[in-house]
C-alpha positions as CSV (number, residue, x, y, z in Angstrom):
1,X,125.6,105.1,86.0
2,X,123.1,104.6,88.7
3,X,124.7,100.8,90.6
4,X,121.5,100.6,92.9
5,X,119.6,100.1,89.5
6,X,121.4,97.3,88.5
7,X,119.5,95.1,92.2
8,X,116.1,96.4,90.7
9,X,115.4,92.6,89.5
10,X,116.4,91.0,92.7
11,X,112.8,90.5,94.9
12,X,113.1,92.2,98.3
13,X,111.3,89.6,100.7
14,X,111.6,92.2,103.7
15,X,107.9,93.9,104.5
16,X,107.0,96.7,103.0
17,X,107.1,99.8,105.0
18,X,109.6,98.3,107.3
19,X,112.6,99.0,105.6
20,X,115.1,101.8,106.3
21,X,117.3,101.0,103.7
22,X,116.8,100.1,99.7
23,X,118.1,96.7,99.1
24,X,119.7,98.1,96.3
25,X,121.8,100.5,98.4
26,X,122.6,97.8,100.6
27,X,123.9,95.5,97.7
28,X,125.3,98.1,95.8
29,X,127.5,99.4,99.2
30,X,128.4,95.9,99.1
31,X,129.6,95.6,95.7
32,X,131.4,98.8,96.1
33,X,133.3,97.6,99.1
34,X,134.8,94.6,97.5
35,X,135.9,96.8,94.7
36,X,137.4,99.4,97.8
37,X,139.1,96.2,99.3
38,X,137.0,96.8,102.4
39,X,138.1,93.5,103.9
40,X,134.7,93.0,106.3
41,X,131.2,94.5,107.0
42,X,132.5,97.4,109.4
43,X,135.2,98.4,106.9
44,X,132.1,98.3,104.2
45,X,130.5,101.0,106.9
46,X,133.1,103.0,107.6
47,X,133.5,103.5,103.6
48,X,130.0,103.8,103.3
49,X,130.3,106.8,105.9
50,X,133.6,108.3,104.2
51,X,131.8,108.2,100.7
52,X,128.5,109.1,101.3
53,X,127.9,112.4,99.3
54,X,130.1,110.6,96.0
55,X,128.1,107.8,96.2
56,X,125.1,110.0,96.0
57,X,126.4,111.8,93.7
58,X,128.6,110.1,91.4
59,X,126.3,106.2,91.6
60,X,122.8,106.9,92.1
61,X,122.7,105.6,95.5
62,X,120.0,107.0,98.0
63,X,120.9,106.4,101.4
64,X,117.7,108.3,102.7
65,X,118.4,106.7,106.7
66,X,122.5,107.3,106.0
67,X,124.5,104.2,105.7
68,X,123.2,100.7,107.2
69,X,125.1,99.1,109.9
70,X,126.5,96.2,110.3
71,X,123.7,94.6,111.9
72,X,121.5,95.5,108.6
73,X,124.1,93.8,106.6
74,X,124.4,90.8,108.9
75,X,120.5,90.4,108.1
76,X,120.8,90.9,104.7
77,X,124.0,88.1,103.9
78,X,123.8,84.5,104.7
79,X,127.5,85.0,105.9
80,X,129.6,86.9,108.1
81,X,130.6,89.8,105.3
82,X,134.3,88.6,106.1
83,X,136.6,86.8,103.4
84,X,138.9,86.0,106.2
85,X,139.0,82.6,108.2
């Protein structure tokens, strides 16, 4: 099962060349958290950084810059990556 695969269809409106991260890691570390119960963005990192070489591994995900931080999710969601009020 390769998760990042599943984004492929999803256009990636960032310039080319400029990126760090595949929008596909980035929504598949998002979709992960939720399923982890990661409750906000810097539990999503801190995951991310625990899990790194399984994710690799076991989901297909790339991470060639590591994991993205916070702020690269914070440009990436048109929220604040919390499900709290």
């Amino acid at each position: 099962m390769q998760i990042p695969d599943y984004f492929e269809q999803i256009r990636d409106f960032r310039v080319p060349g400029r990126c760090l991260h595949d929008l596909g890691d980035i929504l598949g570390l998002i979709l992960c958290g939720c399923l982890a119960d990661c409750d906000d963005l810097s539990e999503r990192v801190d995951y991310g950084e625990d899990t790194i070489e399984c994710l690799r591994a076991a989901l297909g995900f790339s991470f060639p810059n590591g994991i993205p931080s916070e702020v690269v999710f914070l440009q990436k969601l048109p929220w604040n990556g919390s499900y709290e009020d």
